[in-house]
C-alpha positions, 0 to 999 in steps of 0.5 A: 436519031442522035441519042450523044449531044454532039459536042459534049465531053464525052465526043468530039471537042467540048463547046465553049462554057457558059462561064467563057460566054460570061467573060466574053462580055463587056459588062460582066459581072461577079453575080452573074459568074457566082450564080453560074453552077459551074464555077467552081468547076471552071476554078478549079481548073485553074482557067487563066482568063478567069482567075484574070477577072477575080483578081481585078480589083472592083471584083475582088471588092465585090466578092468582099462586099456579098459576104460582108453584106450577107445579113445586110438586106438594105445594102446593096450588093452586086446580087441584089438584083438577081434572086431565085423566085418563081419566075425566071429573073424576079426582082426582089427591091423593096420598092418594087414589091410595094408598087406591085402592092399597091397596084394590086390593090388598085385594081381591087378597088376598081373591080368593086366599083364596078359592081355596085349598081345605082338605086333610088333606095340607096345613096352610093355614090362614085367611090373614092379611096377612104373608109367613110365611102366604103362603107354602105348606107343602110336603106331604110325600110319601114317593112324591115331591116332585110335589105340592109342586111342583104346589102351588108352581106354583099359587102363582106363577101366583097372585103373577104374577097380583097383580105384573101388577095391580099394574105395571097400578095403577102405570102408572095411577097415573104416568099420574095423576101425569103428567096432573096435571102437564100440567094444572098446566102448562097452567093456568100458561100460561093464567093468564100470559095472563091477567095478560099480556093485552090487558086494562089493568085486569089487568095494572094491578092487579098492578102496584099490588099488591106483595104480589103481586110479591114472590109472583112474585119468589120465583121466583128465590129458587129454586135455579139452574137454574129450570125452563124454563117458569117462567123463562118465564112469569116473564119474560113476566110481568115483560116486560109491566110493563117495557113497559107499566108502567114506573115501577112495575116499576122502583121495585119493582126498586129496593126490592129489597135483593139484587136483583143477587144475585138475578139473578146466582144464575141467570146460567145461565138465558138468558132471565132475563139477556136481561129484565135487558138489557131493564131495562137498555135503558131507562136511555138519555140522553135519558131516565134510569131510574137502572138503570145508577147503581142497578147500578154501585152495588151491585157488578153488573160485581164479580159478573159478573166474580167466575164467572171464578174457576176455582172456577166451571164452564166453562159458567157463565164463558161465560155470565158472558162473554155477558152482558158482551158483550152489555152493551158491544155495547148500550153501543157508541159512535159511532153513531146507533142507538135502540136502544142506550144508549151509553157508561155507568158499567157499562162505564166500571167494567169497564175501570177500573184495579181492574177491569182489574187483575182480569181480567187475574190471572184470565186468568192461570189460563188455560183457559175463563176466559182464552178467555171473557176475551178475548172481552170485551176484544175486544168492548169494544175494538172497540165504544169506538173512541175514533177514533168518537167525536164529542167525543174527551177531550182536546177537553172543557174542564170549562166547556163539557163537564163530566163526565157519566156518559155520557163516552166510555170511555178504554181507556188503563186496560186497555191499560196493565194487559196492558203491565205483564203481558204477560211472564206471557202470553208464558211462557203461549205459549212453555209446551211442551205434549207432547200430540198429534193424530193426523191423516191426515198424521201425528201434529201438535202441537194449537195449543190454544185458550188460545194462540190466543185470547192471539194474538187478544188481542195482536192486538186490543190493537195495534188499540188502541194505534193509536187517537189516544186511546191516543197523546196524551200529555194523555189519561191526564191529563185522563181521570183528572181527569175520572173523580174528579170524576165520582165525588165529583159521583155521590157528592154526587148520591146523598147529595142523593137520600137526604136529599131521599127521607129528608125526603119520608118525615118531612114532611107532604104540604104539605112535600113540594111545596116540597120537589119546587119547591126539587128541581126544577133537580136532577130536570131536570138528571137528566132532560137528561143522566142525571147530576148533574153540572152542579148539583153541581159549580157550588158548588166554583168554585174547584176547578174553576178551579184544575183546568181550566188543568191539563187546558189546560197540557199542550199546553205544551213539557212534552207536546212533550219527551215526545213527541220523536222520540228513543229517549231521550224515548219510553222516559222518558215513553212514551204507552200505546199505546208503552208496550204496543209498548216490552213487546211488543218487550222480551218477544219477543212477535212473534217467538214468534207469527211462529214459531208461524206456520210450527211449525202449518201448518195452523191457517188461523185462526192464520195470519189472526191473524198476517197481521193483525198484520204488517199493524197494524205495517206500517200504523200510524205511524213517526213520534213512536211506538214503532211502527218498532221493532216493525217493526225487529223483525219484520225483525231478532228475526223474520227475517221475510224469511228465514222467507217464504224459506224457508217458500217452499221448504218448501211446494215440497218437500212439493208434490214429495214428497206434493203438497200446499203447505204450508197457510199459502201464501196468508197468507205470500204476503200477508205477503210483499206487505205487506213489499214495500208497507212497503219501498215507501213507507217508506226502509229506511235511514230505519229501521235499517241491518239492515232495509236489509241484508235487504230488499236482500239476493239472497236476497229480491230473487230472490224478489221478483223470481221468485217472487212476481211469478209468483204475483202474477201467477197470482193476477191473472189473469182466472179461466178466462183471457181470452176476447176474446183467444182468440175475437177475435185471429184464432183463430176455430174454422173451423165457427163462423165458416162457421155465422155467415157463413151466418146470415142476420145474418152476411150482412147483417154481411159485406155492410155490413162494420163501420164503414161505416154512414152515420150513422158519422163519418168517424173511424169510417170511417178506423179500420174501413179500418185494421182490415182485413177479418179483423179486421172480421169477428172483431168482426162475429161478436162482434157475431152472437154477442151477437145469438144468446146474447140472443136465445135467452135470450129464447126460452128465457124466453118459451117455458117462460113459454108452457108454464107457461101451457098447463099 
């Protein structure tokens, strides 16, 4: 008896597969390769007969249509007839599972007539499909109603035997329906492989067939949100020509009228805004794709920003948000990353001054939009630090650093529109909410996410208005000089690329050589720089002339008057980043978040913001800004020495009476430190006498003095105190000591004595007699007890490595 099935693998040749049995067919179809276990085994090796069949072109159609078709069940696809049932080949049509119904029920019908008996007593006649024969006549009896009531129960056991035949024929028939759908989902996923494989001729030959793309592409034609699975396998397909086929995919993209249009239809589906990041991340410096200016072009920050409307639905705002944001973090700058892009057009387009405006009126409406908005700035703050760049603005000369697309980004535009606007942000904070929260200690006011996320935003704003960018008065010159020049050389590129596109279409092909020969400087420029600036811009030498000394003039007396150290020049003439702290100061925005502070106790995240911005004050520069009088106002409109104070006592009174602190202990006492460090190093009176007059005051010095250097000191101990004090100062537990005298490295250490070893120098000697004898012993023990820990740590170690050993 023969255990090895002969042919196999394993002995002898291997037995022609399944799959080359398929292929030898005339009529060979791609449901029945896709539906065969091994095919992706047999692709994989790259078989040459079978690559031939999925490269034709009806079967590559039919590979498209099982995946476009796979929430379709109506359509017809090369699967369709052939599903996983229970019997070996079902047929899951429509049209033969109400056939098959309706026989079943014939049948039913049939069964029931065959049990009914003439009798004289009742009037049944032959029956016929309809409700009024199938009822019974009822006998009449004049002993009684026994026999109707026999009769009528006959016939709902007859009905409740049909019912459960047919609950039995539905629940076939949704197993069908299910099993279908299972099938088509699978087939979908097969054939995804298949497009996506190893195979190059594949993959190859669907990217030179736009027809087929354009099938794929319906997909998103479809109504938000797509089916998981679709999404999927459309971005799996899409993925894999980005990767592999590049160019092509891209010019596909491109010949799309409403591509933008048609991505933002689906900005709720996450894996489809993930590939357009993707085809976004090919436009980098060094090698342009042209995706950035193709998106800038047709409106793709507009659309993005137009889901803040309140019109939209929270969950759409966010995901509207996160696309932005992940969009500036692949844009950030300063950094050495290959991954990201760097600065670019899309995120120079979104701090725009039009740009800027609209944000900020949609944050206006509060809400989701308000928070998903802050979110944004934050992140386009934090990633265009102007203090990261290489090449700051003001340093670019347009002969040596002529605009380009990837210029840094300026946020002067975006600082100054919230300057302009903060009075509507403040009305928004000090607005009176009457809800309430119940909580353990009592009913308590909400903060309310929209408050919050405004406090994060003023405090990320001071952030950047302390950038060096933000505080030379040339920048917002010579940025916006630098901004209309990039755009007329954009324009003038753009119009040179359609007239060289029109002219390669209408010429002969001889034509078209010398018209690439004579394009070629462009096509290089685009090439080193992703722009079309320096081959643009040569023509209009007189322009630039005349432009590039006014950029250079403004280091001139004019930008020394405007940046004078008096009152009178920093409100005439104030930089950005003085203008957002002059509104600041004029609205009473800091002593409305400081108040908050101590009216929400408990909101820790609150307190951290806050603390961060007192720190900004404090920090930032006192010299030719707007900033000391920020800090002014944290002394004078804030109180802010006065509030430590007396939030002090109440934290004290609510440790009395209910024994916990008040929850923003640990940040005032912070913010206390940061008053005395800012007092420290800057002279009050060189301030304002009212700064002077409280932080000299006997209420604070007491409180310096009493209060927060005992908690300085609290906080500055050693955590489970100091133990070479307690153990080494002469309080040594008697047992310990008479143990470590008794060991035998104790003896030895009493008998040498500490010091007096002869390799020791004289200095040694001469500093252990000073030590005295209890002292010696102390530091001998220490010794011994150092010797003791190590050396059952290594026991310890060696022994349970012994036993892991023996078992």
């Amino acid at each position: 008896m023969a255990f090895w099935k002969f042919g196999s693998s394993l002995v002898g040749a291997p037995d022609s597969s399944t799959i080359d049995k398929l292929l030898e067919k005339p009529d060979c179809s791609v449901s029945d390769l896709i539906q065969d276990n091994n095919i992706l085994t047999e692709l994989s090796t790259r078989k040459a007969n079978l690559i031939k069949f999925f490269t034709r072109p009806d079967a590559m159609e039919d590979l498209v249509n099982i995946i476009i078709d796979i929430e379709n069940p109506d359509k017809t696809s090369p699967t369709s007839s052939a599903s996983p049932s229970s019997s070996s080949s079902p047929t899951t049509s429509d049209d033969h599972l109400n056939t098959t119904h309706d026989e079943s029920k014939q049948d039913e019908l049939l069964n029931n007539d065959s049990d009914l008996e003439p009798s004289a007593d009742s009037h049944t006649e032959k029956p016929e499909i309809s409700t009024e024969d199938k009822q019974p006549k009822a006998k009449k009896n004049v002993e009684g109603y026994e026999d109707e009531e026999d009769e009528y129960e006959e016939n709902d056991i007859e009905h409740g035997d049909d019912g459960e035949e047919h609950d039995e024929d539905k629940d076939e028939e949704e197993e069908d329906i299910e099993a279908a759908e299972t099938r088509r989902r699978l087939d979908a996923s097969v054939a995804a492989e298949i497009l996506t494989g190893e195979s190059y001729e594949i993959l190859k030959a669907l990217s030179d067939d736009v027809k087929l793309l354009n099938k794929i592409w319906t997909i998103l034609d479809r109504p938000s949100p797509l089916p998981v699975l679709t999404a999927s396998l459309f971005v799996k397909i899409n993925e894999q020509l980005l990767e592999r086929h590049t160019n092509e995919l891209l010019e596909f993209m491109f010949a799309r009228p409403n591509l933008v249009k048609e991505f933002t239809n689906h900005i709720d589906t996450p894996s489809l805004m993930d590939f357009l990041l993707k085809v976004i991340s090919t436009d980098k410096p060094s090698a342009p794709t042209n995706v950035i200016d193709y998106l800038q072009q047709h409106d793709f920050i507009p659309a993005l920003l137009s889901f803040f409307e309140p019109s939209y639905a929270s969950s759409t705002q966010t995901a509207a948000g996160d696309v932005l944001r992940a969009l500036i973090a692949l844009s950030a700058n300063g950094t050495n990353d290959p991954t990201l892009i760097g600065p670019n057009e899309l995120t120079r387009q979104l701090v725009s001054p039009e740009s800027s405006a609209r944000i900020v009126q949609l944050m206006k409406n509060g809400g989701s939009a308000l928070a998903t908005a802050v979110g944004v700035i934050i992140e386009v703050i934090r990633k265009n630090n102007s203090d990261y760049d290489a090449i700051s603005i003001v340093d670019m000369s347009i002969d040596r650093y002529p605009p380009s697309p990837r210029d840094p980004i300026y946020l002067g535009y975006l600082v100054k529109e919230f300057a302009e606007n903060i009075h509507d942000f403040q009305t928004m904070l000090s607005r009176p909410h009457t809800e309430r929260l119940k909580t353990a200690i009592g009913e308590i006011e909400p903060l309310g996410f929209e408050r919050f996320k405004i406090c994060e935003l003023v405090a990320e704003l001071l952030h950047c208005s302390n950038m060096m960018m933000l505080n030379n008065a040339d920048a917002d010159v010579i940025a916006r000089e630098r901004d209309a020049m990039r755009e007329a050389m954009i324009r003038a590129g753009r119009e040179m690329h359609a007239v060289e596109k029109e002219e390669a279409n209408t010429h002969d092909p001889d034509d078209i050589s010398d018209s690439n020969e004579n394009s070629g400087s462009l096509q290089n420029t685009e090439k080193r720089d992703g722009s079309f600036a320096p081959e643009i811009s040569k023509p209009d030498e007189n322009s630039k002339e005349d432009s590039t000394p006014q950029s250079a003039a403004h280091t001139s007396a004019d930008t020394a008057e405007s940046r004078a150290n008096s009152d009178a020049g920093l409100s005439t003439n104030p930089v950005v980043g003085d203008l957002l702290k002059m509104a600041l100061v004029e609205n009473r925005v800091m002593e409305c978040i400081v108040n908050m502070f101590f009216e929400f106790p408990w909101n820790n995240f609150l307190h951290n913001v806050v603390f961060d911005i007192v720190q900004q004050i404090f920090g930032g520069p006192m010299e030719d800004s707007y900033n000391p009088y920020l800090a002014i106002d944290l002394f004078d409109g804030c109180q802010i020495t006065e509030r430590i104070i007396q939030g002090e006592k109440q934290s004290k009174e609510s440790e009395e009476t209910y024994k916990v602190r008040m929850g923003y202990m640990g940040h005032l006492t912070l913010i206390a430190e940061e008053v005395v460090k800012f007092t420290a190093q800057i002279a009050p009176e060189s301030l304002a006498d009212v700064v002077y007059d409280k932080v000299n005051s006997p209420e604070w010095e007491k409180y310096k003095s009493q209060t927060l250097a005992s908690t300085r000191q609290k906080y500055n101990a050693i955590l489970g105190g100091d133990q070479n004090e307690e153990l080494f100062d002469g309080h040594l537990n008697d047992a310990m000591m008479t143990a470590w005298a008794r060991s035998g490295s104790g003896r030895a250490l009493l008998l040498q004595g500490v010091g007096d070893s002869d390799d020791d120098d004289g200095a040694d000697e001469e500093r252990g007699e000073e030590r005295g004898e209890e002292e010696g012993d102390g530091d001998s023990f220490a010794q011994y007890m150092s010797q003791e820990i190590n050396s059952d740590t290594q026991t310890r170690f060696i022994s349970s490595d012994e036993d892991e050993d023996d078992e």
